[in-house]
Structures are given as C-alpha cells and as structure tokens.
PDB file with SEQRES, HELIX, SHEET and CRYST1 records, atoms N, CA, C and O in Angstrom:
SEQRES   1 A   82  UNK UNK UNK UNK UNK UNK UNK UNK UNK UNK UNK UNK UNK          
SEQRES   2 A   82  UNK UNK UNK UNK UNK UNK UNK UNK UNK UNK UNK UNK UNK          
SEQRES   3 A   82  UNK UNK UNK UNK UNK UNK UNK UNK UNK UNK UNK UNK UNK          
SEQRES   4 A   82  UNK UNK UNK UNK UNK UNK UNK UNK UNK UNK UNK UNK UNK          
SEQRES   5 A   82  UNK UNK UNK UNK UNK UNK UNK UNK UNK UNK UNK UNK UNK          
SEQRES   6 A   82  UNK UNK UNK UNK UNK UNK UNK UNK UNK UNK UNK UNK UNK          
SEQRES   7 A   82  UNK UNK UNK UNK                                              
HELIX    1 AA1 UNK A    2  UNK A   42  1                                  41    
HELIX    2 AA2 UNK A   45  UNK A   64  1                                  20    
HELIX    3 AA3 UNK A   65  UNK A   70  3                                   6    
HELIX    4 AA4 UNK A   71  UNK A   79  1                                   9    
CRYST1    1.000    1.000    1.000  90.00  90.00  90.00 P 1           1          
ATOM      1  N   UNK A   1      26.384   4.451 -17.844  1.00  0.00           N  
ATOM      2  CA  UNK A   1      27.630   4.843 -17.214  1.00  0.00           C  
ATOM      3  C   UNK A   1      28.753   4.945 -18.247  1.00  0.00           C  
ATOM      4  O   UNK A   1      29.389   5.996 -18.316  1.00  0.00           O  
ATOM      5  N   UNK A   2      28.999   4.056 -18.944  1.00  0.00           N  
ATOM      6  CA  UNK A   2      30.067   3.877 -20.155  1.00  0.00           C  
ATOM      7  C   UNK A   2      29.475   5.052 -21.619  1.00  0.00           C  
ATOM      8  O   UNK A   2      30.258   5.494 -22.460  1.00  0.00           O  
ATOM      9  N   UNK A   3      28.392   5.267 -21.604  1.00  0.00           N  
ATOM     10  CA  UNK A   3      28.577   6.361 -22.571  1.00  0.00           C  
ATOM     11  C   UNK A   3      28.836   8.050 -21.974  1.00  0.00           C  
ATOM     12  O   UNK A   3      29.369   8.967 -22.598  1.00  0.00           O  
ATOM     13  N   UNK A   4      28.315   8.079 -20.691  1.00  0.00           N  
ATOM     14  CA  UNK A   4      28.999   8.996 -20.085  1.00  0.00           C  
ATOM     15  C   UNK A   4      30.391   9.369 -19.656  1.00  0.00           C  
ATOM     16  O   UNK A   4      30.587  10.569 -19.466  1.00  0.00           O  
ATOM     17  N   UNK A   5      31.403   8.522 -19.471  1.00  0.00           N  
ATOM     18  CA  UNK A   5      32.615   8.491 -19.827  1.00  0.00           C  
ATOM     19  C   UNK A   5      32.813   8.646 -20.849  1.00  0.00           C  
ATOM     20  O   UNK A   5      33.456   9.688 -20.971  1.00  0.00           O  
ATOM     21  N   UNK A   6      32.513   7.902 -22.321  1.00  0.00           N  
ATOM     22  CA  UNK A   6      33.035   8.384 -23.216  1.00  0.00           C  
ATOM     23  C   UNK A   6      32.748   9.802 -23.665  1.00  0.00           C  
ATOM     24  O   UNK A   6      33.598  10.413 -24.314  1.00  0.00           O  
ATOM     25  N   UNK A   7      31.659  10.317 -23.368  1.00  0.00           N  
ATOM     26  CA  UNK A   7      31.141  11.542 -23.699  1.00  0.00           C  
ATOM     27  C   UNK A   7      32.430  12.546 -23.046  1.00  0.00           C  
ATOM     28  O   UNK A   7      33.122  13.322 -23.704  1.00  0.00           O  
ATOM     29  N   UNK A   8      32.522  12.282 -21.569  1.00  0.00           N  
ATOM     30  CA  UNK A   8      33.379  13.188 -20.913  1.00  0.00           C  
ATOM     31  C   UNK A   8      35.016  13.265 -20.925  1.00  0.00           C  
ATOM     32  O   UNK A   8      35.849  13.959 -20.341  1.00  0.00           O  
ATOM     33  N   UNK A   9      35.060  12.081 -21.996  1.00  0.00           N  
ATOM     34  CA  UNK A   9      36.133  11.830 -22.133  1.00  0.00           C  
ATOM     35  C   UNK A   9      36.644  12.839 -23.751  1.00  0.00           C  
ATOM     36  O   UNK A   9      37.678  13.477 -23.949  1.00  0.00           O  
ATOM     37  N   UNK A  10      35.571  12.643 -24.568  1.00  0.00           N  
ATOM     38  CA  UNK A  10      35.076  13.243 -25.885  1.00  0.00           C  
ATOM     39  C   UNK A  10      35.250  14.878 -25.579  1.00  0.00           C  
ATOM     40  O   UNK A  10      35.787  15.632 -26.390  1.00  0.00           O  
ATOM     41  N   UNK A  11      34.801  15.245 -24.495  1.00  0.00           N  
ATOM     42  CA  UNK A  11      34.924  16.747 -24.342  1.00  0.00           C  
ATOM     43  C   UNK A  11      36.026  17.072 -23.647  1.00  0.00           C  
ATOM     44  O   UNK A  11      36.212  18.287 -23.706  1.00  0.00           O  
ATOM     45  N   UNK A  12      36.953  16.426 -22.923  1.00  0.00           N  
ATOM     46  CA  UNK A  12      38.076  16.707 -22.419  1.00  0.00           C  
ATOM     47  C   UNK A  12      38.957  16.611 -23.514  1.00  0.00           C  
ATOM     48  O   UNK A  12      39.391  17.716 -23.841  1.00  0.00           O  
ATOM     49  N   UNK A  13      39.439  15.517 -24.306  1.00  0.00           N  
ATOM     50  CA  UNK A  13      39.900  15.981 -25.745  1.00  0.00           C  
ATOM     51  C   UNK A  13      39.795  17.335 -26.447  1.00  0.00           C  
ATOM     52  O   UNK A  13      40.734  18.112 -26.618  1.00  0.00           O  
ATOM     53  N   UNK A  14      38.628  17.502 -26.799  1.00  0.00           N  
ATOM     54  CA  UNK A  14      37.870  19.189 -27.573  1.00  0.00           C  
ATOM     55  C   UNK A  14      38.734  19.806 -26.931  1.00  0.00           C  
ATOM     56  O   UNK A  14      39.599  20.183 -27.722  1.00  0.00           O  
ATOM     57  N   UNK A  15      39.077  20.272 -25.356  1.00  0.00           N  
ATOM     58  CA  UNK A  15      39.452  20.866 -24.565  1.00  0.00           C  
ATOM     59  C   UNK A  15      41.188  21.063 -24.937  1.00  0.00           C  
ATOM     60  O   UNK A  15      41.925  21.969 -25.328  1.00  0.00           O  
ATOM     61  N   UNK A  16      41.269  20.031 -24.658  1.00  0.00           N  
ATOM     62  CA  UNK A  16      43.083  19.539 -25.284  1.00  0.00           C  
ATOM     63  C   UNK A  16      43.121  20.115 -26.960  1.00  0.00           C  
ATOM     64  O   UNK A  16      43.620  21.224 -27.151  1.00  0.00           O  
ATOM     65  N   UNK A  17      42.851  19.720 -27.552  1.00  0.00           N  
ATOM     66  CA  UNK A  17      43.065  19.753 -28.654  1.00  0.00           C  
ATOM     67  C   UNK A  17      42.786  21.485 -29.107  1.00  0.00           C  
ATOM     68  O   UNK A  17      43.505  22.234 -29.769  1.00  0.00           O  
ATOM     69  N   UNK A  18      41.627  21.701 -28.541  1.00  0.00           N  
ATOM     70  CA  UNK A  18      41.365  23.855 -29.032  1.00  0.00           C  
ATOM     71  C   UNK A  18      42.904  24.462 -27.804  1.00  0.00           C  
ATOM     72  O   UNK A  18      43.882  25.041 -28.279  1.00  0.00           O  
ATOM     73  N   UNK A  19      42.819  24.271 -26.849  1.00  0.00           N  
ATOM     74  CA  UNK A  19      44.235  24.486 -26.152  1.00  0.00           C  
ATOM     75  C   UNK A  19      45.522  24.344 -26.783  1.00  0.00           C  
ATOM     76  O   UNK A  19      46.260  25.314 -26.956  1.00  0.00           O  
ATOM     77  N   UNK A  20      45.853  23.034 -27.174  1.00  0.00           N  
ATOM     78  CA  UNK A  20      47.368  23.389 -27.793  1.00  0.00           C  
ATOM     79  C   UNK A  20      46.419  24.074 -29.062  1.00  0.00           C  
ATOM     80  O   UNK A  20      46.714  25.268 -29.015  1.00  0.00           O  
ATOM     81  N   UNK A  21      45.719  23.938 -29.841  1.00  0.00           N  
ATOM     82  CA  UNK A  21      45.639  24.739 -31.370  1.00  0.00           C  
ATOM     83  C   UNK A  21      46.211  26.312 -31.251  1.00  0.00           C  
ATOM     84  O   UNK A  21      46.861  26.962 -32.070  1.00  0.00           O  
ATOM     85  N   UNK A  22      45.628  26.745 -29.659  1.00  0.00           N  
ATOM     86  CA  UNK A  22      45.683  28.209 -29.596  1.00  0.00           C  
ATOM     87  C   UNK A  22      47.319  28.683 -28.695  1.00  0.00           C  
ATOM     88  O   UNK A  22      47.822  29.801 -28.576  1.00  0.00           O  
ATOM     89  N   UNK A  23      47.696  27.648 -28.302  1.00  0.00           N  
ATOM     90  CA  UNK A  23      49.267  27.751 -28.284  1.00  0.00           C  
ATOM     91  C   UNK A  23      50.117  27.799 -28.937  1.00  0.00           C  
ATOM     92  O   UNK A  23      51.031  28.611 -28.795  1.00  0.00           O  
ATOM     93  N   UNK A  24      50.034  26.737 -30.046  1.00  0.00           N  
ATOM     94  CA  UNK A  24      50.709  26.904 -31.194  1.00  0.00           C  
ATOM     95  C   UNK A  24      50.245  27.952 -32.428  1.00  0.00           C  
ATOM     96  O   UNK A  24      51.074  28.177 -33.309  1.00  0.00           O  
ATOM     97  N   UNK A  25      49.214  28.452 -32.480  1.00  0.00           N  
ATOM     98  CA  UNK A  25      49.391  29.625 -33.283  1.00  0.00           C  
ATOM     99  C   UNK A  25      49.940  30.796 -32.826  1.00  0.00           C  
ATOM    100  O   UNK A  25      50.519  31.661 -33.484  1.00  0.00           O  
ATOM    101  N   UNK A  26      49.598  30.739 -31.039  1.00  0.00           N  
ATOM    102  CA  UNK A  26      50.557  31.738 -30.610  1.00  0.00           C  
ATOM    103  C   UNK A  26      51.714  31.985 -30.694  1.00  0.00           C  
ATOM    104  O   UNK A  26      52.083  33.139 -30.910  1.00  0.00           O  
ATOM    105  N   UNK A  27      52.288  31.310 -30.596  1.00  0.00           N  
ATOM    106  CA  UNK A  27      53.772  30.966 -31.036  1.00  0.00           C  
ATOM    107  C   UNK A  27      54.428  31.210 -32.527  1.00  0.00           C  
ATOM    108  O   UNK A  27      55.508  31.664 -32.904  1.00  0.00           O  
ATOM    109  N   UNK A  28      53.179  30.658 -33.244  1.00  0.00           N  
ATOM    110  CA  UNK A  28      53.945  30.534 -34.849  1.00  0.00           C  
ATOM    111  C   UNK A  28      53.406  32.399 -34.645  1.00  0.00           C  
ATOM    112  O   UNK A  28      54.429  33.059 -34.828  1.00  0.00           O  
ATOM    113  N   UNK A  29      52.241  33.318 -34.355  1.00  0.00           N  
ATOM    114  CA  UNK A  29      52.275  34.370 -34.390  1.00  0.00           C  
ATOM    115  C   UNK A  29      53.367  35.344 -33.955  1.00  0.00           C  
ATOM    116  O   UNK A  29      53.825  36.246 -34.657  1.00  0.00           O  
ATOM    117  N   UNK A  30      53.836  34.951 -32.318  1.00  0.00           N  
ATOM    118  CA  UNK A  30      54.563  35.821 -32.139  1.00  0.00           C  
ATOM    119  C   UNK A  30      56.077  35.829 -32.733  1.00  0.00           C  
ATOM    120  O   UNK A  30      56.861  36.778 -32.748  1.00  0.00           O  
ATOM    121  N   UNK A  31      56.269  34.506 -33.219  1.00  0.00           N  
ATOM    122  CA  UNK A  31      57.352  34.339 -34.316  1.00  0.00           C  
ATOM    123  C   UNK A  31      57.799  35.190 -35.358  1.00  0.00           C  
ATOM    124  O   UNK A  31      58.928  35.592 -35.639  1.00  0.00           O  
ATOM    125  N   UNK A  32      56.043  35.497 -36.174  1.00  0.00           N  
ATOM    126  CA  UNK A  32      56.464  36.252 -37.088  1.00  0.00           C  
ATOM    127  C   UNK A  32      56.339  37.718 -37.272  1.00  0.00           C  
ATOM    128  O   UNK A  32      56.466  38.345 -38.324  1.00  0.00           O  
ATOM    129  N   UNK A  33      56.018  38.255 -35.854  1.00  0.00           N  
ATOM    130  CA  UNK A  33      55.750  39.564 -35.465  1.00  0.00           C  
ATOM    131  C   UNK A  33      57.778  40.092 -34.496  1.00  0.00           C  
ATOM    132  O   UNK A  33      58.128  41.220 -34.149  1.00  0.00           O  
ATOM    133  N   UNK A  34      58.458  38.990 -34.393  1.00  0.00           N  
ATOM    134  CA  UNK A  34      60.158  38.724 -33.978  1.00  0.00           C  
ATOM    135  C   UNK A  34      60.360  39.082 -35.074  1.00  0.00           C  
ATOM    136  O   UNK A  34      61.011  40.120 -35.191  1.00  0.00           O  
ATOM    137  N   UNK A  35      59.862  38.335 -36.394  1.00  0.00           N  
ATOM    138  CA  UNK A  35      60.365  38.158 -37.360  1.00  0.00           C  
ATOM    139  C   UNK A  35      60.327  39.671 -38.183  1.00  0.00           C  
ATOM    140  O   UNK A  35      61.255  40.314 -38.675  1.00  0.00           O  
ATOM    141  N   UNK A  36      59.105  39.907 -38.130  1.00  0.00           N  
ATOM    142  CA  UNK A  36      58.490  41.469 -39.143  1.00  0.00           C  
ATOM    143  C   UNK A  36      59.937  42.510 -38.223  1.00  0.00           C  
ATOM    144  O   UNK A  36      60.612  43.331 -38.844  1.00  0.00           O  
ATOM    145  N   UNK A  37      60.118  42.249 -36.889  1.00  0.00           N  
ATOM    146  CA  UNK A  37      60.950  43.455 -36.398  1.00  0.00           C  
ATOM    147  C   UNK A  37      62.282  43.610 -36.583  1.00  0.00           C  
ATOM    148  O   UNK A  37      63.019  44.587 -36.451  1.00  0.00           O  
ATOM    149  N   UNK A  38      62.547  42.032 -37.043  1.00  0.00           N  
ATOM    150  CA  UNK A  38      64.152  42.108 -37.727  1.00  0.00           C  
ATOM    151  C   UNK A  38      64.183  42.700 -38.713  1.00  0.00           C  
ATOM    152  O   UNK A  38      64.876  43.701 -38.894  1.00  0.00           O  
ATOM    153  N   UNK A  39      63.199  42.026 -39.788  1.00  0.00           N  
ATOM    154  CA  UNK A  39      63.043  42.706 -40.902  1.00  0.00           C  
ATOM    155  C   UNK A  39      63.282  44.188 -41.095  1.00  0.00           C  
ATOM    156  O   UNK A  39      63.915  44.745 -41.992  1.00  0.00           O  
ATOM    157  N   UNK A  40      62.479  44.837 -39.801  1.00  0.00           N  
ATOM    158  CA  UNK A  40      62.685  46.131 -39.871  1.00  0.00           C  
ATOM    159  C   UNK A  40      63.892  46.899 -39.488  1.00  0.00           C  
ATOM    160  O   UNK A  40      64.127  48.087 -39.707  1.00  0.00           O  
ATOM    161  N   UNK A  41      64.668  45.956 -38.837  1.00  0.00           N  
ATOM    162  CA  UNK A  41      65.938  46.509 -38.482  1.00  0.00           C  
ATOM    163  C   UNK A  41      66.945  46.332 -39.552  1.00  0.00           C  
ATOM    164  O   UNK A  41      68.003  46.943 -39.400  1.00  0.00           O  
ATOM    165  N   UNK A  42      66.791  45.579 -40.639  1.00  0.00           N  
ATOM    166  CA  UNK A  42      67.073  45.226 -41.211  1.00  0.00           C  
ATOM    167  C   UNK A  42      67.375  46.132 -43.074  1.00  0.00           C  
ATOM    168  O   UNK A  42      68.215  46.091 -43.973  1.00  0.00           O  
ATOM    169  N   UNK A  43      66.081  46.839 -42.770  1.00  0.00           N  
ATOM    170  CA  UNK A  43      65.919  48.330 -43.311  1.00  0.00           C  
ATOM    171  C   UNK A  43      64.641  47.357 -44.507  1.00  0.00           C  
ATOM    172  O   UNK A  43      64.158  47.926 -45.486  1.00  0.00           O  
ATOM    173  N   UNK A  44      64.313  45.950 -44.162  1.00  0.00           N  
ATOM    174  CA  UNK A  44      63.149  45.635 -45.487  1.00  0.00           C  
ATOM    175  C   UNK A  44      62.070  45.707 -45.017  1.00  0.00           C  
ATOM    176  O   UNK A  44      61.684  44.848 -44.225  1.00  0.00           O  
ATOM    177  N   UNK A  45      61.333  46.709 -45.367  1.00  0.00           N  
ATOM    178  CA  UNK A  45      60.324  47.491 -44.609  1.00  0.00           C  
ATOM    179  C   UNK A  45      58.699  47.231 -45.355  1.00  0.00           C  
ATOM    180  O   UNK A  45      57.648  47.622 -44.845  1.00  0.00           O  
ATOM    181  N   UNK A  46      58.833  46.364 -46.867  1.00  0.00           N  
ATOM    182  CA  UNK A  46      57.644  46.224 -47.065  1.00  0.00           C  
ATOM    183  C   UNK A  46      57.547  44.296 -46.753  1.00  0.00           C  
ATOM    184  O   UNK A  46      56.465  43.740 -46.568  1.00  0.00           O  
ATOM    185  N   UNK A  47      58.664  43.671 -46.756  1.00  0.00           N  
ATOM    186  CA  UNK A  47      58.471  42.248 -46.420  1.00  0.00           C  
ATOM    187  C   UNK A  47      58.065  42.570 -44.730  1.00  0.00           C  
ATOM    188  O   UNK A  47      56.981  42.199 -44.281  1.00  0.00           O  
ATOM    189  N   UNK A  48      58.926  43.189 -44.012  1.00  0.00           N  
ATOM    190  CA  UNK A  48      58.521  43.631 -42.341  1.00  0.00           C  
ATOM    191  C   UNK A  48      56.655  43.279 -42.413  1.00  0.00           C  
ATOM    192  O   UNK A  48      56.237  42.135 -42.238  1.00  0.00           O  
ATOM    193  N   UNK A  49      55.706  44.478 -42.698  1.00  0.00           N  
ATOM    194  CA  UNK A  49      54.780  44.803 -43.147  1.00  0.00           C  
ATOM    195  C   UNK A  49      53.940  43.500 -43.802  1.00  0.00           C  
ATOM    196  O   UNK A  49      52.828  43.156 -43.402  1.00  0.00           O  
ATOM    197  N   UNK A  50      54.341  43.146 -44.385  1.00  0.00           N  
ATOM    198  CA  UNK A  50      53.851  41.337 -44.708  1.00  0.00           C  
ATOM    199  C   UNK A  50      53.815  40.408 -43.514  1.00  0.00           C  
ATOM    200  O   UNK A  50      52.779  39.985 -43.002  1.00  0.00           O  
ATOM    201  N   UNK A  51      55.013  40.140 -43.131  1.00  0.00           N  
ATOM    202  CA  UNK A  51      55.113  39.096 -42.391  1.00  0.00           C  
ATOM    203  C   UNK A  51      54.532  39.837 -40.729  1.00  0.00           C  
ATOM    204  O   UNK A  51      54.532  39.255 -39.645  1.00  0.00           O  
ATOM    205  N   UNK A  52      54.193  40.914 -40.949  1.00  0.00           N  
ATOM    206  CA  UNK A  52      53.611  42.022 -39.357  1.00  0.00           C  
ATOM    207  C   UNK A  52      52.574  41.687 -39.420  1.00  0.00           C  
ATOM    208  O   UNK A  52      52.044  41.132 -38.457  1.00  0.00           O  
ATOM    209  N   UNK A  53      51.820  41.944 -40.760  1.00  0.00           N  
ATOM    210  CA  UNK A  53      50.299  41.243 -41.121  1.00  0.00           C  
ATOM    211  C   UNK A  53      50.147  39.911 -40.949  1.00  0.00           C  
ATOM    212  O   UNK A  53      49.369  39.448 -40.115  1.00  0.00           O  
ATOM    213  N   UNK A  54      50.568  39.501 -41.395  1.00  0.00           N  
ATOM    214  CA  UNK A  54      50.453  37.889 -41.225  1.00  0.00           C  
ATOM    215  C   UNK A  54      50.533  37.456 -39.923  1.00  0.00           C  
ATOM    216  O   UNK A  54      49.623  36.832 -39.377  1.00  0.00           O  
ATOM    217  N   UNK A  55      51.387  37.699 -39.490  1.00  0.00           N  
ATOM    218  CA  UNK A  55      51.551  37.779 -37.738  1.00  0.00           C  
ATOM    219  C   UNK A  55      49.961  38.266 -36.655  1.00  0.00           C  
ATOM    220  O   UNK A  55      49.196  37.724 -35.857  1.00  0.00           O  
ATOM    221  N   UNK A  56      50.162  39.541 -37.269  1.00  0.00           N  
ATOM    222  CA  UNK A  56      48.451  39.837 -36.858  1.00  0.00           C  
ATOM    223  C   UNK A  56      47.648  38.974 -37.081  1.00  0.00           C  
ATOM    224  O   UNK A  56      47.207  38.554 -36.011  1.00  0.00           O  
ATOM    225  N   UNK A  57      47.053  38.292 -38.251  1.00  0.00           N  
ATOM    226  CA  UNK A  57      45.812  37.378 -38.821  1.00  0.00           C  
ATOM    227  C   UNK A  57      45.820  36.331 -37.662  1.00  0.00           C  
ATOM    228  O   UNK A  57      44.852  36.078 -36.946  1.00  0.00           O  
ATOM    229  N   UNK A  58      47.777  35.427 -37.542  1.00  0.00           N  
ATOM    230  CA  UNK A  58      47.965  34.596 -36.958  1.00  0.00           C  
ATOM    231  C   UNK A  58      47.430  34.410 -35.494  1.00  0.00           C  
ATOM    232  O   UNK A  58      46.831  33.473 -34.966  1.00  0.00           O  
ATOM    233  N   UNK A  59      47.916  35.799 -34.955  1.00  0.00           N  
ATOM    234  CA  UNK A  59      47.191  36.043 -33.336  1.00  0.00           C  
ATOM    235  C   UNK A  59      46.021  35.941 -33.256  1.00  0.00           C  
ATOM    236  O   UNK A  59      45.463  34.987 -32.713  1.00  0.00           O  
ATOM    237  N   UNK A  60      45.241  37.245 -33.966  1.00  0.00           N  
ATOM    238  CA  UNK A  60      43.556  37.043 -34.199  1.00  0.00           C  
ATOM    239  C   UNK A  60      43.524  35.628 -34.102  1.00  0.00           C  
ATOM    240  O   UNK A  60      43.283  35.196 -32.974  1.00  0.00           O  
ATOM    241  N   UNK A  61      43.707  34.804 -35.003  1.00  0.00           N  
ATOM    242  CA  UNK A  61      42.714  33.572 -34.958  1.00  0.00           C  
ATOM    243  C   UNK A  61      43.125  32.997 -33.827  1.00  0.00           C  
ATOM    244  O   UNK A  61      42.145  32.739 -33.128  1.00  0.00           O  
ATOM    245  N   UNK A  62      44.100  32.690 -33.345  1.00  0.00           N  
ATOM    246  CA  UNK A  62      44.755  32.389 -31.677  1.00  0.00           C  
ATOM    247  C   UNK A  62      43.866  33.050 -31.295  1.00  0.00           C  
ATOM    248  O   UNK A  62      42.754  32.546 -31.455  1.00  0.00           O  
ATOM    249  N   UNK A  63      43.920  34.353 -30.672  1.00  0.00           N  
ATOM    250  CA  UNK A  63      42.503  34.564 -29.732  1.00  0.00           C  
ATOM    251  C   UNK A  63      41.082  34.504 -30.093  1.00  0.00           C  
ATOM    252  O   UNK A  63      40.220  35.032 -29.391  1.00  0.00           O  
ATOM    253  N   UNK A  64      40.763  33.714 -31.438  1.00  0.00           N  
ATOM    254  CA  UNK A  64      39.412  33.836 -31.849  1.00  0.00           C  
ATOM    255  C   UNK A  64      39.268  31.929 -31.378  1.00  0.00           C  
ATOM    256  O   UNK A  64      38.336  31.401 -30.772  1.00  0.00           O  
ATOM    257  N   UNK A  65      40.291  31.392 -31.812  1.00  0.00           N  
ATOM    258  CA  UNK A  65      39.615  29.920 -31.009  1.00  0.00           C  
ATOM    259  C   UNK A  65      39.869  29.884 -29.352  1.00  0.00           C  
ATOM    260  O   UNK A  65      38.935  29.312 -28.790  1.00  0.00           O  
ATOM    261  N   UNK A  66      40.630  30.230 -28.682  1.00  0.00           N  
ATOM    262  CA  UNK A  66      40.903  30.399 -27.200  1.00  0.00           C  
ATOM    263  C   UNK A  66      39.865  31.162 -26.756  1.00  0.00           C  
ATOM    264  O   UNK A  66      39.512  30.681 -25.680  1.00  0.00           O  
ATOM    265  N   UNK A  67      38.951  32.456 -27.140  1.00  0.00           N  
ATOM    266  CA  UNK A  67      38.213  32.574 -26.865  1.00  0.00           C  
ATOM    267  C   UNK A  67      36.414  32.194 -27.210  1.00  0.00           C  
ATOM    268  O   UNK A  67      35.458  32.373 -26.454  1.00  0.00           O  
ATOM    269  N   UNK A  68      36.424  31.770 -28.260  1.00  0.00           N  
ATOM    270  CA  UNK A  68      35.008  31.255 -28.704  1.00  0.00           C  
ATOM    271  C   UNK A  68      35.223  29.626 -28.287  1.00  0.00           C  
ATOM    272  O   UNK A  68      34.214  29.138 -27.779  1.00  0.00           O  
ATOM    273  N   UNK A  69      36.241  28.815 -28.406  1.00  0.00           N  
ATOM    274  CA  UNK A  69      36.231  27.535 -28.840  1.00  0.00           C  
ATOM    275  C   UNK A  69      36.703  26.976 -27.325  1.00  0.00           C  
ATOM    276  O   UNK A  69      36.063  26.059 -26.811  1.00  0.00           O  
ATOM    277  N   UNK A  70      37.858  27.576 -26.636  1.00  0.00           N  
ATOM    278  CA  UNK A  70      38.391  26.854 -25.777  1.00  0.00           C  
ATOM    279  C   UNK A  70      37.396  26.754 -24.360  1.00  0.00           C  
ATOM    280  O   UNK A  70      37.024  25.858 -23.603  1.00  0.00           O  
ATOM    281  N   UNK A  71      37.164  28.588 -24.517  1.00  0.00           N  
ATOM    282  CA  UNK A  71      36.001  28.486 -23.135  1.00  0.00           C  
ATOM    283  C   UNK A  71      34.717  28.389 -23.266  1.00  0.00           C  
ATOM    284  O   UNK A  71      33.971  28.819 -22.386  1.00  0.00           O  
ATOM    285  N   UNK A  72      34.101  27.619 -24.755  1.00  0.00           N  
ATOM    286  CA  UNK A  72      32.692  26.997 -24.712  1.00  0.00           C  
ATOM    287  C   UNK A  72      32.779  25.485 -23.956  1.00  0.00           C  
ATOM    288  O   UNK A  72      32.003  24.886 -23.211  1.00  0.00           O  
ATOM    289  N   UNK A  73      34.616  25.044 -24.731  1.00  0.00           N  
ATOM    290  CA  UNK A  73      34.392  23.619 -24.125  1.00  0.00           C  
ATOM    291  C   UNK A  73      34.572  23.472 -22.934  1.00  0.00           C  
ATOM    292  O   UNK A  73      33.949  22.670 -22.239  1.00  0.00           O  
ATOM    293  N   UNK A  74      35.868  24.590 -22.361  1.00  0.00           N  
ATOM    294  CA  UNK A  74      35.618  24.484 -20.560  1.00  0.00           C  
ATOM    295  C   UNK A  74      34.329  24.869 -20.307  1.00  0.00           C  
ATOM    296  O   UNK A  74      33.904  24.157 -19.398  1.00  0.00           O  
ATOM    297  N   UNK A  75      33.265  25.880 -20.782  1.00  0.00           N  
ATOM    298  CA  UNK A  75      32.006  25.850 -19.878  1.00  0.00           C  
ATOM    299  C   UNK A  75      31.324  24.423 -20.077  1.00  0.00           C  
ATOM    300  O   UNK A  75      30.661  23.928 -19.165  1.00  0.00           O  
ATOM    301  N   UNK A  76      31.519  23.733 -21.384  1.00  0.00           N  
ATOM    302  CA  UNK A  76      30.727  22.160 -21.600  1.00  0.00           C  
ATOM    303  C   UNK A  76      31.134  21.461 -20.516  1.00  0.00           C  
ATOM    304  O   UNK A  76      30.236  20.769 -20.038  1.00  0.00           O  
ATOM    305  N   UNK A  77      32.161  21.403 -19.970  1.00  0.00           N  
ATOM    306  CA  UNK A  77      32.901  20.376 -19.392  1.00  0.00           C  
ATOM    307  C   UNK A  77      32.669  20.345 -18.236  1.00  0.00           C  
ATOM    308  O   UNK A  77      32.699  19.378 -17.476  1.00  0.00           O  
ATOM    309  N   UNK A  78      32.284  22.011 -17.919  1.00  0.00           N  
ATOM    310  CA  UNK A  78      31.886  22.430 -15.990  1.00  0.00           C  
ATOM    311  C   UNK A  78      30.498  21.946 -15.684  1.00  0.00           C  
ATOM    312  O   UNK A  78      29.923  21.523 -14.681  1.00  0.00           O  
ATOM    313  N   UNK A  79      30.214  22.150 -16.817  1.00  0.00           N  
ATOM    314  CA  UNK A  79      28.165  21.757 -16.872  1.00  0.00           C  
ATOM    315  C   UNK A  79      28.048  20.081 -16.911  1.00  0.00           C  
ATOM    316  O   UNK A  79      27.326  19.362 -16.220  1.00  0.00           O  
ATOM    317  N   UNK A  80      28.818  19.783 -17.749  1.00  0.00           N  
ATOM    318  CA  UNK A  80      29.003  18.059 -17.451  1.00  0.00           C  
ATOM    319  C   UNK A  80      28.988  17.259 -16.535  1.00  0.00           C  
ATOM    320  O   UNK A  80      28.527  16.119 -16.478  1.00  0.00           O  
ATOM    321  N   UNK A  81      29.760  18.176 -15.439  1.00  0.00           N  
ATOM    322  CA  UNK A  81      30.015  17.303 -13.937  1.00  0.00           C  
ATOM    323  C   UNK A  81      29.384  17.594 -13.098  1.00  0.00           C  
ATOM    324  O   UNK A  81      29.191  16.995 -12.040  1.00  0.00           O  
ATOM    325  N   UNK A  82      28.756  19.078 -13.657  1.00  0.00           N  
ATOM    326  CA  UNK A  82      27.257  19.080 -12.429  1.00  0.00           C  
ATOM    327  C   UNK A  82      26.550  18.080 -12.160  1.00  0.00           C  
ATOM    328  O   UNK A  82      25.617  18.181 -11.365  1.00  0.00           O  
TER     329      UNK A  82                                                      
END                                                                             
C-alpha cells in the first residue's frame, strides 16, 4: 500500500513539474517573440530576427515537452488508478 502511494505520488509530481516547465517556457517564449516585434518597430531588424528565432526554439521546446512529456505522464497517471 505505502509504495503505491509513493509511486502515485512520484508521478503526480512528473506531472507538476513537466506542467509548470511548459508554462514557463511559454511565457519566457512569448516574451521574446513581444520582444522581436518591438524590435521591429523599432526599425532593429536583424536583433528583431534573433530574438524571433530564439523565441521560436523557445516555443518548440514548450510544445515538445507539453506534448511528449506532459501527456505521457497524464496517460501514466490515468493507467495508475485503473
């Protein structure tokens, strides 16, 4: 009984922890995609272009753990309590 709690306790963490990861890159992403568009208003059009890229990479990996990482551990977690 007690290692099954900890187990389910172990994967509800995973859960927490890939969740905010993929919030907060969202954030620091869409930051610097605000950021690339000042830039561009700004008339600096190859820093824009940097920090647009970077912005991109940032999202990608936001949706590369939210989708590989966050909903393996919600499917772990649904299969758990079966």
């Amino acid at each position: 009984m007690r290692d099954g709690i900890i187990e389910l306790l172990v994967e509800v963490g995973m859960l927490f922890l890939y969740g905010v990861a993929t919030t907060v890159l969202t954030v620091i992403g869409t930051l610097f995609e605000y950021r690339s568009y000042e830039f561009v208003s700004g008339g600096e059009t190859m820093l824009a272009l940097w920090i647009g890229g970077l912005g991109l990479v940032v999202l990608t990996l936001a949706y590369r753990i939210g989708r590989d990482k966050l909903v393996d551990a919600w499917i772990d977690l649904q299969a758990g309590q079966l």
